[in-house]
Each structure stands twice: as structure tokens, then as C-alpha cells.
N, CA, C and O atoms as a Tinker XYZ file with bonds, in Angstrom:
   468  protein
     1  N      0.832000   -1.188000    0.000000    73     2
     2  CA     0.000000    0.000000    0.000000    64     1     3
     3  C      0.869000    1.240000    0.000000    63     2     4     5
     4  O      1.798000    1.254000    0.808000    81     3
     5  N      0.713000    2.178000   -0.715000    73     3     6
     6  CA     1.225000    3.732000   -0.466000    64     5     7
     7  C      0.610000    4.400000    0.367000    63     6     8     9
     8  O      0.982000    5.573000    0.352000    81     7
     9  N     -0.231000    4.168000    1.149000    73     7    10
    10  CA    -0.327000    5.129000    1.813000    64     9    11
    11  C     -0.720000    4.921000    3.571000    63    10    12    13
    12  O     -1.636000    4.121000    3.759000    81    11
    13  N     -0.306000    5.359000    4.442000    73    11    14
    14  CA    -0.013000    5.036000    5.759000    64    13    15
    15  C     -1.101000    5.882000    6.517000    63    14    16    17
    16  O     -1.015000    7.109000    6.459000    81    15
    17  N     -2.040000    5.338000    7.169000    73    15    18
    18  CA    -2.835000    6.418000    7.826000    64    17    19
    19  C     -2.849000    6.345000    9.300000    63    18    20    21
    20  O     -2.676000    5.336000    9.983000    81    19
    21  N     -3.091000    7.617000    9.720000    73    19    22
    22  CA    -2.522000    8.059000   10.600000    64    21    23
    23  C     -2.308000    7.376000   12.044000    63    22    24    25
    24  O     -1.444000    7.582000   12.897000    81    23
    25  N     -3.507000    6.402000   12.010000    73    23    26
    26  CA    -4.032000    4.989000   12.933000    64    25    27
    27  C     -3.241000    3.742000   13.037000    63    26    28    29
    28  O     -3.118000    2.835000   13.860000    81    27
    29  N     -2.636000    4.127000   11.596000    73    27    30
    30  CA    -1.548000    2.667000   11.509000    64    29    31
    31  C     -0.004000    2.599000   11.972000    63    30    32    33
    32  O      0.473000    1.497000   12.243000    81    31
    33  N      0.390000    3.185000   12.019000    73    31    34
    34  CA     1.327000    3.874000   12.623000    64    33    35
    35  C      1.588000    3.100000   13.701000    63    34    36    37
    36  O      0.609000    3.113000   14.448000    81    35
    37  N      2.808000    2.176000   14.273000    73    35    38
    38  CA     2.859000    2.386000   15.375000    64    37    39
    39  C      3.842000    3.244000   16.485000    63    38    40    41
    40  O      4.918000    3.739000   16.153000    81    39
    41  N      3.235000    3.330000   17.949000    73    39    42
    42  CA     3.769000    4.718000   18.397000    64    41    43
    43  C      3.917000    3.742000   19.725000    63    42    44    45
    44  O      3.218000    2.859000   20.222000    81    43
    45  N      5.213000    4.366000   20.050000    73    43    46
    46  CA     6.009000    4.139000   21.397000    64    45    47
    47  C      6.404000    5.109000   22.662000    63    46    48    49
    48  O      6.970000    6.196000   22.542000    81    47
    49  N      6.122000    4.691000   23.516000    73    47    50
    50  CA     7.210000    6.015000   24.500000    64    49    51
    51  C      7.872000    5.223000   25.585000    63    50    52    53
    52  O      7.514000    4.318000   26.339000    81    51
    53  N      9.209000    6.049000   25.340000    73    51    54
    54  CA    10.334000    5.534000   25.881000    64    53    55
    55  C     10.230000    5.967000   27.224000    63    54    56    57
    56  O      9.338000    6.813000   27.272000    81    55
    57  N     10.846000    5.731000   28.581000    73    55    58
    58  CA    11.142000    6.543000   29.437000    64    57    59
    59  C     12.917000    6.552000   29.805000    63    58    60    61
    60  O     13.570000    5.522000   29.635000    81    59
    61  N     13.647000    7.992000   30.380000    73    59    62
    62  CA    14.533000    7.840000   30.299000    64    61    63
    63  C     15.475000    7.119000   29.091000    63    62    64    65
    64  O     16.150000    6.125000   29.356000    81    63
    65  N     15.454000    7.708000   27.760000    73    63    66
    66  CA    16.048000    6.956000   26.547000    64    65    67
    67  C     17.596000    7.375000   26.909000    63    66    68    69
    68  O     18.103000    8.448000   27.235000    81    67
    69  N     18.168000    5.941000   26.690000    73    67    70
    70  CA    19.912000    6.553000   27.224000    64    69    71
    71  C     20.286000    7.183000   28.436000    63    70    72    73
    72  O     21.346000    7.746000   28.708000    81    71
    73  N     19.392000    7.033000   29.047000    73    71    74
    74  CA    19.698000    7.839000   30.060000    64    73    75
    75  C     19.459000    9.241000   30.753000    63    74    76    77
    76  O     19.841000    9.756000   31.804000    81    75
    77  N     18.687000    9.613000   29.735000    73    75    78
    78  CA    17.970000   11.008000   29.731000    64    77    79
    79  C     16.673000   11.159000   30.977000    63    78    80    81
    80  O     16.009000   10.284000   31.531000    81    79
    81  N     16.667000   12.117000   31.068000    73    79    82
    82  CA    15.227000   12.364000   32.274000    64    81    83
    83  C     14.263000   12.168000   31.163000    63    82    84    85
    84  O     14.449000   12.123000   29.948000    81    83
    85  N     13.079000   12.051000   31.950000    73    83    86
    86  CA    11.509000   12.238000   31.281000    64    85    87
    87  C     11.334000   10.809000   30.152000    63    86    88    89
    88  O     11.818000    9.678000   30.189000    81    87
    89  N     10.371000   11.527000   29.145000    73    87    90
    90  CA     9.920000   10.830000   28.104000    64    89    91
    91  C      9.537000   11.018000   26.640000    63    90    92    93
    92  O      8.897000   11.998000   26.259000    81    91
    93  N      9.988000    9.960000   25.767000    73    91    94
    94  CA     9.772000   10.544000   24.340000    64    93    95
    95  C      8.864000    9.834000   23.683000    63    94    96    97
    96  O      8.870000    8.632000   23.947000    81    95
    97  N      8.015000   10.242000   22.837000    73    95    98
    98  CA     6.855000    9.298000   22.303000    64    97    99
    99  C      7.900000    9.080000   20.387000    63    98   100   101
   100  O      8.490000    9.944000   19.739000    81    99
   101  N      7.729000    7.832000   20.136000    73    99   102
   102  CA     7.977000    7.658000   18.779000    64   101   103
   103  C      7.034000    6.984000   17.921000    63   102   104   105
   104  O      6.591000    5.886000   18.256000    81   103
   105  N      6.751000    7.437000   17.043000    73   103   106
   106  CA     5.733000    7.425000   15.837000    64   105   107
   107  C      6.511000    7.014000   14.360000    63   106   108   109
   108  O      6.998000    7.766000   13.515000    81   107
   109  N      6.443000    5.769000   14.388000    73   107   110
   110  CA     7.058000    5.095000   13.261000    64   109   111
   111  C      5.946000    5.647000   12.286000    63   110   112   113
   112  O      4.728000    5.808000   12.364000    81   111
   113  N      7.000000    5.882000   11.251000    73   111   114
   114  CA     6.868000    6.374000    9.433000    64   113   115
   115  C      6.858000    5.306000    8.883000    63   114   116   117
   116  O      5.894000    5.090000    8.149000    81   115
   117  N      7.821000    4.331000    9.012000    73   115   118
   118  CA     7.504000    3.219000    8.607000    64   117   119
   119  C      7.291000    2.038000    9.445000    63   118   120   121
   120  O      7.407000    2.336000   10.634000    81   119
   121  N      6.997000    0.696000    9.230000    73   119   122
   122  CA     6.304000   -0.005000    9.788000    64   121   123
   123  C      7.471000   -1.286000    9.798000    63   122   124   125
   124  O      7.325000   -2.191000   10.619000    81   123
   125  N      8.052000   -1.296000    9.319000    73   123   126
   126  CA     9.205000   -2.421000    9.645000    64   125   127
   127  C     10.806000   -1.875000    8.599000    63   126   128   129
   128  O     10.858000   -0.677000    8.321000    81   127
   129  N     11.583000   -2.484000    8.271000    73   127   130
   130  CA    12.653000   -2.263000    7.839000    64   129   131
   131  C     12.634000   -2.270000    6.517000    63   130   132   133
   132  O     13.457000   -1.500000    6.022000    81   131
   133  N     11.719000   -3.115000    5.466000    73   131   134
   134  CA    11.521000   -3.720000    4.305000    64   133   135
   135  C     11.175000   -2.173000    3.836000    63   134   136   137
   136  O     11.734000   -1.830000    2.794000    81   135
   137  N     10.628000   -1.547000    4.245000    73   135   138
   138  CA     9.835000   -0.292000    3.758000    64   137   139
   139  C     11.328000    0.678000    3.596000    63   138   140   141
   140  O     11.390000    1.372000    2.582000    81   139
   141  N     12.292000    0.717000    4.394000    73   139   142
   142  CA    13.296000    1.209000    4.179000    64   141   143
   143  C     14.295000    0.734000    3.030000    63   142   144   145
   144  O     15.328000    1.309000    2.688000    81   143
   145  N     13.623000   -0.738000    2.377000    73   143   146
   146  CA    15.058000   -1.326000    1.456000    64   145   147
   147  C     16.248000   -1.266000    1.888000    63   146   148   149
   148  O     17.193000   -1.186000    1.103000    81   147
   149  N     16.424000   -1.298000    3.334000    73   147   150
   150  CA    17.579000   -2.038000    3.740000    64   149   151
   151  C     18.232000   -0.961000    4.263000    63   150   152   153
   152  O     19.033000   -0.937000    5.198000    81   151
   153  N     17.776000    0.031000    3.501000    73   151   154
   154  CA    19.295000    1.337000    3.686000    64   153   155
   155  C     18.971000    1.998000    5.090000    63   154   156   157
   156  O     18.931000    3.227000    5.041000    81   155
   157  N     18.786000    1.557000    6.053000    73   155   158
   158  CA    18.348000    2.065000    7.298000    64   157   159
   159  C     17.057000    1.551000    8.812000    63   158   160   161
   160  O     16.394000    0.616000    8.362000    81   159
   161  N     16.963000    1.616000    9.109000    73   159   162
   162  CA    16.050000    1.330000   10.472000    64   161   163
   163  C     15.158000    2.125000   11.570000    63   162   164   165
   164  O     14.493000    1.674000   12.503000    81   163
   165  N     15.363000    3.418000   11.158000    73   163   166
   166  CA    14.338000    4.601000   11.407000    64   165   167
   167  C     13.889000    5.216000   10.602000    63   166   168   169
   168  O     14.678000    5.716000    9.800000    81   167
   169  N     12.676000    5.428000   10.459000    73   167   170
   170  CA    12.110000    6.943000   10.183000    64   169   171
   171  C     10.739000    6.906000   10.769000    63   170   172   173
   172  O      9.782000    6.171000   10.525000    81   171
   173  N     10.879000    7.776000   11.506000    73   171   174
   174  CA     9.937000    8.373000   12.693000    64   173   175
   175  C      9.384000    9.673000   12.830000    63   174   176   177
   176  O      9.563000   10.410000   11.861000    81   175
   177  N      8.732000   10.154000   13.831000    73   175   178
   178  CA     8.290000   11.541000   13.957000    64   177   179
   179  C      8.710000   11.549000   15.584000    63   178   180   181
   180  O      8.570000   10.460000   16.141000    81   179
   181  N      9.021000   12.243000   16.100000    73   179   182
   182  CA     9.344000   11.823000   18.017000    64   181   183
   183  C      8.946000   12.912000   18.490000    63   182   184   185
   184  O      9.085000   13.765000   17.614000    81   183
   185  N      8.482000   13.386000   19.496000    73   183   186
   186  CA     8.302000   14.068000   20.678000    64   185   187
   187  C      9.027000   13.731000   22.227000    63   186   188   189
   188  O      9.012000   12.811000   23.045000    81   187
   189  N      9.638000   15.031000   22.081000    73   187   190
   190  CA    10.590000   14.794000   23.322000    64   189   191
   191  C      9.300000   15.811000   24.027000    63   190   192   193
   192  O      8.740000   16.769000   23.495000    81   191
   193  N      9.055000   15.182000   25.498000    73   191   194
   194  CA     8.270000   15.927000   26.163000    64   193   195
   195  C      9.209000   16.995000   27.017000    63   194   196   197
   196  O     10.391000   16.760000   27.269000    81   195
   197  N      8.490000   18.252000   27.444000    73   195   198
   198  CA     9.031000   18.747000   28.393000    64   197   199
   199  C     10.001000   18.383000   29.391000    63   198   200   201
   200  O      9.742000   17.275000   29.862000    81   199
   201  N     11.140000   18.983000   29.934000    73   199   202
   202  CA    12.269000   18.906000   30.563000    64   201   203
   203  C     12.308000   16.918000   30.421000    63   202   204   205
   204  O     12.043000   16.136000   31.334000    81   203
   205  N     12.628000   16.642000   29.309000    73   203   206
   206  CA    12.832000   15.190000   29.060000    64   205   207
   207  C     13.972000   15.332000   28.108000    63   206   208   209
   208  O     14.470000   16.400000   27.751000    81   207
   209  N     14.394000   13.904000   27.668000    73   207   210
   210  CA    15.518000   14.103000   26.407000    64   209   211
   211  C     15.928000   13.002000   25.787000    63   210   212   213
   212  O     15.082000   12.138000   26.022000    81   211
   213  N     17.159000   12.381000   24.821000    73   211   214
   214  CA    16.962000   11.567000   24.605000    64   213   215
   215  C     18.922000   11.827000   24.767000    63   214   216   217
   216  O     19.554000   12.632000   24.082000    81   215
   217  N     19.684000   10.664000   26.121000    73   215   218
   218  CA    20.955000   10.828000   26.726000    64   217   219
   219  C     21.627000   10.522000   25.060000    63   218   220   221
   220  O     21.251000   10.114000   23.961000    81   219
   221  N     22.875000   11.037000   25.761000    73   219   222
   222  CA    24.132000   10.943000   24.706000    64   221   223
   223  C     24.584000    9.792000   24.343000    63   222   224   225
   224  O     25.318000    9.148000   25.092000    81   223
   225  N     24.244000    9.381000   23.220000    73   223   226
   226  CA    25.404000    8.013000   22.734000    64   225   227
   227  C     25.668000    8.449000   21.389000    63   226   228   229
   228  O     25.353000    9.436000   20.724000    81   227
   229  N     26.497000    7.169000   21.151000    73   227   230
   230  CA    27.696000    6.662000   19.786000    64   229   231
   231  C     26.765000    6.072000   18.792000    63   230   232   233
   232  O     25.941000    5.214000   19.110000    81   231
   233  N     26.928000    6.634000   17.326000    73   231   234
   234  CA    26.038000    5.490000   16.063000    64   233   235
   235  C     27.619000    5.153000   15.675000    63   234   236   237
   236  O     28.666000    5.799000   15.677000    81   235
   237  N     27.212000    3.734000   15.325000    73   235   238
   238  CA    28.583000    2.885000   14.837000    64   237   239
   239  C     27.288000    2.095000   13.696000    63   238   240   241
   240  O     26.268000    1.486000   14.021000    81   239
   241  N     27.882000    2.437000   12.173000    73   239   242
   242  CA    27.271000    1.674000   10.930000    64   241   243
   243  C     26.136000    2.249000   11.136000    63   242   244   245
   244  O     25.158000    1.502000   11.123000    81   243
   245  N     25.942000    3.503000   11.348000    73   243   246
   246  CA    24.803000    4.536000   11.070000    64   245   247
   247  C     24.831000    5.764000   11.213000    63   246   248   249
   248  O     25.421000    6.240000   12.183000    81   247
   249  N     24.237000    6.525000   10.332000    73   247   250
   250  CA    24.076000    7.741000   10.741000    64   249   251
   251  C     22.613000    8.472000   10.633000    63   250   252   253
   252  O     21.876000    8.351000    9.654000    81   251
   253  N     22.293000    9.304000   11.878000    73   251   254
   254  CA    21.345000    9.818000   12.288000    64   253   255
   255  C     20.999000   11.329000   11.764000    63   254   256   257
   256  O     21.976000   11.981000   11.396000    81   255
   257  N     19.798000   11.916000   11.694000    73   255   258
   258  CA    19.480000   13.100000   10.978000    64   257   259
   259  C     18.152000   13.359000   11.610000    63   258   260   261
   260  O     17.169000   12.640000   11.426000    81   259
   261  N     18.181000   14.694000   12.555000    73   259   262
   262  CA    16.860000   15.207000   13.064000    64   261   263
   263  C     16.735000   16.287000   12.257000    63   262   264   265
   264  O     17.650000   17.091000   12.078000    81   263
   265  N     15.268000   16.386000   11.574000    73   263   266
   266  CA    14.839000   17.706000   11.443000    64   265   267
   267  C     13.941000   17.905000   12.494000    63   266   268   269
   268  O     13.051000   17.122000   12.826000    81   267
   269  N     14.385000   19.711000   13.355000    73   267   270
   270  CA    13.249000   19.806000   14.287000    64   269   271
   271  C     12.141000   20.553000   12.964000    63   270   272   273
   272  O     12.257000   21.068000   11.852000    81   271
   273  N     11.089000   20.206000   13.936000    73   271   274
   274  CA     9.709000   20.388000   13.841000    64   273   275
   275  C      9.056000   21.193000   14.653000    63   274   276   277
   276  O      7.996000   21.487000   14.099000    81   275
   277  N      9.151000   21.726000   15.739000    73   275   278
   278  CA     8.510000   22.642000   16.469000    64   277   279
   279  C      9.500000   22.483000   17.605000    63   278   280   281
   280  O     10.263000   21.524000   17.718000    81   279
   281  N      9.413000   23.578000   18.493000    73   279   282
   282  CA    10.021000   24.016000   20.256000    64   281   283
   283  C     11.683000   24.148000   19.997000    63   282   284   285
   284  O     12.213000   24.099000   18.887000    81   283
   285  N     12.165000   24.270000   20.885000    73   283   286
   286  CA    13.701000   24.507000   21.501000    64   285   287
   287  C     14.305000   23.799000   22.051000    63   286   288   289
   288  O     13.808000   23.355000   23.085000    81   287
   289  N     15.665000   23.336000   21.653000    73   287   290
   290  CA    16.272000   22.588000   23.085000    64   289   291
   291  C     17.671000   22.379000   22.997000    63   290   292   293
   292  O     17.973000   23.020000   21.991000    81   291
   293  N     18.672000   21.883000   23.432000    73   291   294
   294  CA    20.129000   22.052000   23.292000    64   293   295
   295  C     20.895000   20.224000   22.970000    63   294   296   297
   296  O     20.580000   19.124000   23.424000    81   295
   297  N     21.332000   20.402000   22.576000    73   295   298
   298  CA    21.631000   19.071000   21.383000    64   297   299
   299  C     23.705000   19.575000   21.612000    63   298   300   301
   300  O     24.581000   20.408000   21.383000    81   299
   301  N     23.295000   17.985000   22.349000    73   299   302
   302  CA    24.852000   18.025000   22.355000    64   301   303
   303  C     25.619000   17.107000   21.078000    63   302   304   305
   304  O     25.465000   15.907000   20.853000    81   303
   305  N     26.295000   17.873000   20.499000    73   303   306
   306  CA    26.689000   17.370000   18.898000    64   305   307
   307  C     28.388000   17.297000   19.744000    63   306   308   309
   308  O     29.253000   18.067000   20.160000    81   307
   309  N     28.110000   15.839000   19.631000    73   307   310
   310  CA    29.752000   15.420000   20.096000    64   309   311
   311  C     30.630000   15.847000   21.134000    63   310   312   313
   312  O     31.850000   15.932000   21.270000    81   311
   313  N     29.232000   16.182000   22.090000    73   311   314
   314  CA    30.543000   16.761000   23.260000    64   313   315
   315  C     30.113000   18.026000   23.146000    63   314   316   317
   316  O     29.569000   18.387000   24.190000    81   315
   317  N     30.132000   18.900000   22.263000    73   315   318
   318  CA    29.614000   20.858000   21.989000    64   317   319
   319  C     27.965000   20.664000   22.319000    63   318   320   321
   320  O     27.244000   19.901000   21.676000    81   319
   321  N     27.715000   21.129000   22.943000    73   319   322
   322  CA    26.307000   21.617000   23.562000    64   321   323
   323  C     25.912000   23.333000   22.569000    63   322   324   325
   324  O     26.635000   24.329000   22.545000    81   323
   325  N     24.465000   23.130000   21.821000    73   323   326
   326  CA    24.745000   23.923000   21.154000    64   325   327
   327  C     22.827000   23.635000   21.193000    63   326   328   329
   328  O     22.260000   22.543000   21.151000    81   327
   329  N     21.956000   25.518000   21.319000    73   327   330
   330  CA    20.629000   25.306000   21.063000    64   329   331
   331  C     20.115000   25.379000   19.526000    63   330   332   333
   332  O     20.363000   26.050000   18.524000    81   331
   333  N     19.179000   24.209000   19.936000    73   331   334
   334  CA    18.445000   24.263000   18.450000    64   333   335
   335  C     17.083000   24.333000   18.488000    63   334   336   337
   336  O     16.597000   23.800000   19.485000    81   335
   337  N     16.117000   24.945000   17.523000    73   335   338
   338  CA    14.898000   25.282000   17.197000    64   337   339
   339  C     14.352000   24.461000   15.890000    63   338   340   341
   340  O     14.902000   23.509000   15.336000    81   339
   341  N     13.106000   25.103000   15.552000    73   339   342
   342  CA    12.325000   24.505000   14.592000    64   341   343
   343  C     13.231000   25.058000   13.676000    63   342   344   345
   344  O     13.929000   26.061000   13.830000    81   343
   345  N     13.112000   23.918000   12.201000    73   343   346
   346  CA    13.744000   24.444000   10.954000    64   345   347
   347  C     15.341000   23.638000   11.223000    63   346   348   349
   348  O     15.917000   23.043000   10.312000    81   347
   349  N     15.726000   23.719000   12.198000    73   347   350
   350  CA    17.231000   23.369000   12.197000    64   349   351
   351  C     17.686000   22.117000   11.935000    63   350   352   353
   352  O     16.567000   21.616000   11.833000    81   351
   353  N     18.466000   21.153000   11.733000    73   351   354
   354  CA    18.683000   19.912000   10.957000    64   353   355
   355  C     20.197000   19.322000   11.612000    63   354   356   357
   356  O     21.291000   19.789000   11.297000    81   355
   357  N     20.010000   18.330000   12.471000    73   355   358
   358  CA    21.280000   17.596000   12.962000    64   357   359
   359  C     21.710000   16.500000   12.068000    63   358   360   361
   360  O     20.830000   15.923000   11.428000    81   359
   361  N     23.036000   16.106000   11.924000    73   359   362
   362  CA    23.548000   14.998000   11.006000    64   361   363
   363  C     24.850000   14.411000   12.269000    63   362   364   365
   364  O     25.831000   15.037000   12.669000    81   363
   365  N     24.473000   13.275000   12.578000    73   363   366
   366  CA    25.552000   12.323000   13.675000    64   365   367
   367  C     25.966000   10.905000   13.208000    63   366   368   369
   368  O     25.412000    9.827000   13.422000    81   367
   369  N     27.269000   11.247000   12.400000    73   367   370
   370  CA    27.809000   10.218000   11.246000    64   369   371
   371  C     28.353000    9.140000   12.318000    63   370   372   373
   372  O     28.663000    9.282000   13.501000    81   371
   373  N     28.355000    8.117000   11.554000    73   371   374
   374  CA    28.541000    6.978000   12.184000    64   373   375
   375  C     30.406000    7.528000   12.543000    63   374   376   377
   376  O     31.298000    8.083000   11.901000    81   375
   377  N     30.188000    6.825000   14.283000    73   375   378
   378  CA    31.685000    7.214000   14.417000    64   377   379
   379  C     31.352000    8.392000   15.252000    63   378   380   381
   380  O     32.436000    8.944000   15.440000    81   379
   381  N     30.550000    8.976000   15.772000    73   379   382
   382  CA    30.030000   10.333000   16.738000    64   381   383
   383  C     28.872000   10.095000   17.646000    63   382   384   385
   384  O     28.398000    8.963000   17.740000    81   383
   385  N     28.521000   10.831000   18.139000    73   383   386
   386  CA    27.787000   10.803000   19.064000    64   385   387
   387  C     26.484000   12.182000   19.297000    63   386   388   389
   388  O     26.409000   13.288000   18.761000    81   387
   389  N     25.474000   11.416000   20.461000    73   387   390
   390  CA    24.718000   13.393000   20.070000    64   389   391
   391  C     23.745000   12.985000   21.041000    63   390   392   393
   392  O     23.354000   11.822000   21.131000    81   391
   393  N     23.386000   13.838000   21.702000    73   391   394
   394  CA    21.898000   13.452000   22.683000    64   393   395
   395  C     21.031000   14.706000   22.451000    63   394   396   397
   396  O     21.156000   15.288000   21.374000    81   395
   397  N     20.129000   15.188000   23.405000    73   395   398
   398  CA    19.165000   16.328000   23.012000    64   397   399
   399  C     18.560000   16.238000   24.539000    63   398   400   401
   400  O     18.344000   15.165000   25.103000    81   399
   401  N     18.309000   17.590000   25.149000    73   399   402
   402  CA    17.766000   17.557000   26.017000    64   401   403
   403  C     16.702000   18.989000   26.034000    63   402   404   405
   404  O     17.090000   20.147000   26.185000    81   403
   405  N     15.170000   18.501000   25.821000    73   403   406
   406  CA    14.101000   19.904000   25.838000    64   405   407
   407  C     14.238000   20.596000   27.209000    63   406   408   409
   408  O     13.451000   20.239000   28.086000    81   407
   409  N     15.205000   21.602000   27.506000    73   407   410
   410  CA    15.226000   21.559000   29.103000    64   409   411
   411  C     13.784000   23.191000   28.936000    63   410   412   413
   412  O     13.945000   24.156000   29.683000    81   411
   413  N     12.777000   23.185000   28.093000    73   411   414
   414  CA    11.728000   23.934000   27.861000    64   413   415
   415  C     10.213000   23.240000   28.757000    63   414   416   417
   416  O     10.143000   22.270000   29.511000    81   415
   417  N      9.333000   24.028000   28.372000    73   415   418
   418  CA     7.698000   24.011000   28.984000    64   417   419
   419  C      7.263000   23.271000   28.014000    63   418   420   421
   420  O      6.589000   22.265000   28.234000    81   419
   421  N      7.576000   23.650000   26.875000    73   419   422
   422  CA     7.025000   22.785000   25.894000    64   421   423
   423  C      7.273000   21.797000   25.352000    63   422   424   425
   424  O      8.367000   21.341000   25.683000    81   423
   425  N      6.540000   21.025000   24.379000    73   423   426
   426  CA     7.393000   19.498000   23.485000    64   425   427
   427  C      7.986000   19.967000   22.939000    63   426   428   429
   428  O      7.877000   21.188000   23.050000    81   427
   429  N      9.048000   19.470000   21.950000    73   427   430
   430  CA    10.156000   19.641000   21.046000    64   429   431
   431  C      9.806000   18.041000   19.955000    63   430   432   433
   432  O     10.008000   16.864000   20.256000    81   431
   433  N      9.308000   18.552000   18.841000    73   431   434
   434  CA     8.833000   17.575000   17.941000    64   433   435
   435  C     10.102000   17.649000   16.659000    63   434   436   437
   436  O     10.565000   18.644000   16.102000    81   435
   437  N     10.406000   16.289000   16.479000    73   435   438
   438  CA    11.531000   15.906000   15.027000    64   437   439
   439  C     10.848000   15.438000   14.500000    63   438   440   441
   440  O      9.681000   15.283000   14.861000    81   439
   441  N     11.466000   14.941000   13.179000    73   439   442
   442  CA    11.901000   13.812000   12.644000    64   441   443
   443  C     12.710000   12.883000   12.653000    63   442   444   445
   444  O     13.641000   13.390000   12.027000    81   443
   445  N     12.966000   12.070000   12.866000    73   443   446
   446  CA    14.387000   11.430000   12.970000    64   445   447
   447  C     15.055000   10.245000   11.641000    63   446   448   449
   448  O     14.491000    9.151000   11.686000    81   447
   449  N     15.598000   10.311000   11.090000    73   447   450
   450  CA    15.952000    9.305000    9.783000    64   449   451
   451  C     17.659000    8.531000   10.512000    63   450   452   453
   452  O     18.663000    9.155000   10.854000    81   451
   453  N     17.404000    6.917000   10.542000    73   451   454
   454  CA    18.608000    6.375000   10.463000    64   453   455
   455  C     18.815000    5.519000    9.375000    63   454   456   457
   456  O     18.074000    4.627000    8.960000    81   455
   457  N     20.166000    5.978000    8.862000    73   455   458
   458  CA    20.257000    5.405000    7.367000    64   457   459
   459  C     21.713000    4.618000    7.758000    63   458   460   461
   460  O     22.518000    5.017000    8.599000    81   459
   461  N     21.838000    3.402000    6.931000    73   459   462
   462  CA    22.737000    2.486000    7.514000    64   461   463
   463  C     24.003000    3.151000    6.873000    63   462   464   465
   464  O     23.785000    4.151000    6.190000    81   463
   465  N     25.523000    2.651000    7.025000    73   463   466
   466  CA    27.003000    2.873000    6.179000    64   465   467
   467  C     26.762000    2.207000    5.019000    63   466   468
   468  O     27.628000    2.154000    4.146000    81   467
């Protein structure tokens, strides 16, 4: 089928992801890996809730790509702690690292794409 509605979807929430305070809800784009043709294992929509986040780790044979989508929050890109907003676009090549923490009132909504090496 082409087309995914909005019901089908399935949606998760993490608590403490990595190590982070709070909680993130994830909303799979796609529905298993096949839909990706191999070249990856995410694509999602996520909500980091208020003062929640998602802790710092390492992609090894992946690399990660948030576009935010709405709110504020500070995104540690390898160690540099640096704020980001809607519109802005992270890339964490395999071989790096990156966490995100909404330390805001509000959600902080991505995208998230992991595409394999």
C-alpha cells in the first residue's frame, strides 16, 4: 500500500532513553525495515516531552538526521552543547555521538531518519 494512515502507525514512548530524564513518544513512518530497502532502520516523527531528552550516545554503521519540527532545546553534537529550534537539521555520522535535552515548557517535535554505512 502507499499510503499510511494516521491509525496505523505504530507509536512508542520511551522513558529515560539513554539515560535522559523524562519521556519521548515515537511514531514510526515506517512499519518495519523492508519499507526502508535495507538502507536504514528509522524513520519516525518523536516528541521529546518537556524537561525530558533523549541521553548521549555513539552510532557505529549509522548515521542519524533530526529535522526539528517545532520548540527549543540544546543538542549536544559530540561533546559541543549547542541550542536548536524549529527548521534546524542535525547529522551524527557513524563514528560520533549526540543526545538532546528539551530543558523547555514545551514538546520539542523531530523527525528522525537512520540510514545504515
Amino acid at each position: 500500500r502507499m499510503i499510511r494512515k494516521s491509525n496505523e502507525k505504530n507509536v512508542e514512548r520511551f522513558e529515560h532513553k539513554f539515560g535522559a530524564d523524562g519521556f519521548i513518544t515515537v511514531r514510526s513512518l515506517t512499519n518495519n525495515v523492508e519499507e526502508l530497502n535495507g538502507k536504514g532502520r528509522v524513520f519516525a516523527h518523536t516528541t521529546v516531552a518537556p524537561h525530558s531528552g533523549i541521553g548521549f550516545h555513539i552510532h557505529n554503521g549509522d548515521t542519524e538526521i533530526y529535522y526539528i519540527l517545532s520548540g527549543k532545546a540544546k543538542y549536544n553534537d559530540n561533546g559541543t552543547v549547542v541550542d536548536i529550534e524549529a527548521g534546524d537539521v542535525t547529522f551524527t555520522p557513524s563514528g560520533t555521538g549526540h543526545g538532546i535535552e528539551n530543558d523547555n515548557d514545551e514538546p520539542l517535535d523531530l523527525i528522525a531518519l537512520i540510514i545504515y554505512d
